[in-house]
C-alpha positions as CSV (number, residue, x, y, z in Angstrom):
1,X,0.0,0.0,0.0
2,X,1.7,3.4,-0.9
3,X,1.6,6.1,1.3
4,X,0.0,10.0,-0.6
5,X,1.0,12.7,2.4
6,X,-1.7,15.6,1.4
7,X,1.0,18.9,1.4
8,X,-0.4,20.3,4.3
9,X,-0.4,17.3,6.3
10,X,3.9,16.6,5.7
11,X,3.9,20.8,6.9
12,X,1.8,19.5,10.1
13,X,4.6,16.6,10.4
14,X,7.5,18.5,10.0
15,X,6.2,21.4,12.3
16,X,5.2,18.8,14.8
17,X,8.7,17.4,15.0
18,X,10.9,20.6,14.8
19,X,8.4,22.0,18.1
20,X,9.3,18.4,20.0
21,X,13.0,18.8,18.5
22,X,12.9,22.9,20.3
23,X,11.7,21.6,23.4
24,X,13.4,18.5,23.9
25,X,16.6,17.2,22.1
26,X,15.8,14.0,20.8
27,X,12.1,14.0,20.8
28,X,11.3,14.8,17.2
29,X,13.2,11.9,16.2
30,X,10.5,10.3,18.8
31,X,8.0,11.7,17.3
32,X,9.3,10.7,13.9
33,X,9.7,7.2,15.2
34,X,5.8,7.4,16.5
35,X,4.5,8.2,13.6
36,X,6.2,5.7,10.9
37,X,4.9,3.1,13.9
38,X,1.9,4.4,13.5
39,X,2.4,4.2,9.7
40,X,2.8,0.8,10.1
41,X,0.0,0.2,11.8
42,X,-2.0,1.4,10.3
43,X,-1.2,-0.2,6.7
44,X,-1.8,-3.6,8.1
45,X,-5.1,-3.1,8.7
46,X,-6.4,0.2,7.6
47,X,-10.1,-0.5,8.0
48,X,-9.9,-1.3,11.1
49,X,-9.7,2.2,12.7
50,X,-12.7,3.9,13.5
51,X,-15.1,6.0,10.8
52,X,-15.1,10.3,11.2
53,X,-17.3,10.5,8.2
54,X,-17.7,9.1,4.6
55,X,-14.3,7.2,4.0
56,X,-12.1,9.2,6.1
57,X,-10.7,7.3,9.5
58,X,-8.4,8.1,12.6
59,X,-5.6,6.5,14.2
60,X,-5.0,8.2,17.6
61,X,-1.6,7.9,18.1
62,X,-0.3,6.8,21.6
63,X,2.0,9.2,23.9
64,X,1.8,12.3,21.4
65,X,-1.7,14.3,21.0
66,X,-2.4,13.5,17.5
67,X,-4.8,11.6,15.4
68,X,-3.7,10.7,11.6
69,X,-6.8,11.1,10.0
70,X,-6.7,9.3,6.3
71,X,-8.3,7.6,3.6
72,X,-8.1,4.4,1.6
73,X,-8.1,4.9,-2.4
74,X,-7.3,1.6,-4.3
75,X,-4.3,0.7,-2.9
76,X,-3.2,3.8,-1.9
77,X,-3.2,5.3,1.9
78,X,-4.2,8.7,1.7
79,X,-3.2,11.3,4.8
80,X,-5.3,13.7,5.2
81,X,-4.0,15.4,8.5
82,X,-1.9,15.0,11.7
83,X,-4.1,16.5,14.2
84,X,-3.3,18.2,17.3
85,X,-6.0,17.4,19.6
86,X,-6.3,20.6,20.6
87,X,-7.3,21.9,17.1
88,X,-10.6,22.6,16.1
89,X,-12.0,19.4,14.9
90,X,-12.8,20.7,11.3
91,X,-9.8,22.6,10.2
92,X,-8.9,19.9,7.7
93,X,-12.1,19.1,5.8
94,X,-11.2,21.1,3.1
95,X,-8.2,18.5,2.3
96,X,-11.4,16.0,1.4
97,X,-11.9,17.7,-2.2
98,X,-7.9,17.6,-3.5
């Protein structure tokens, strides 16, 4: 299954991981680590994470405060977002028309 990163979900990643990097040295690497976990994951069994509406699921990931939200296409693993919990629970749905 190949993994599509929407543009503005990579920028999430990568500002995600150079905050943890600021605040602790070492922990963007962890959160790096995290997430391809997560990755992993969640390409062994995609469906099995739970439904936020139409096609489009979450994966909450464990010690950070984010949820991957993505989609399965064919045989591609679409990301849609890596959400802060913290942010407003609809920021992203306009990622669901490119």
């Amino acid at each position: 299954m190949r993994l599509i990163y929407h543009p503005d979900a990579e920028a999430e990643l990568i500002e995600a991981t150079q905050f943890y990097e600021h605040r602790v040295p070492t922990l963007g690497a962890q959160f790096l680590d995290s997430t391809d976990r997560a990755m992993e994951v969640i390409r062994e069994d995609p469906m099995r994470w739970s439904i936020i509406e139409a096609d489009v699921r979450h994966y909450l990931m464990p010690r950070f405060p984010y949820a991957i939200y993505y989609r399965v296409v064919s045989d591609d693993l679409r990301i849609l977002a890596f959400k802060h919990h913290s942010r407003h629970p609809d920021y992203w749905r306009h990622r669901l028309d490119d």
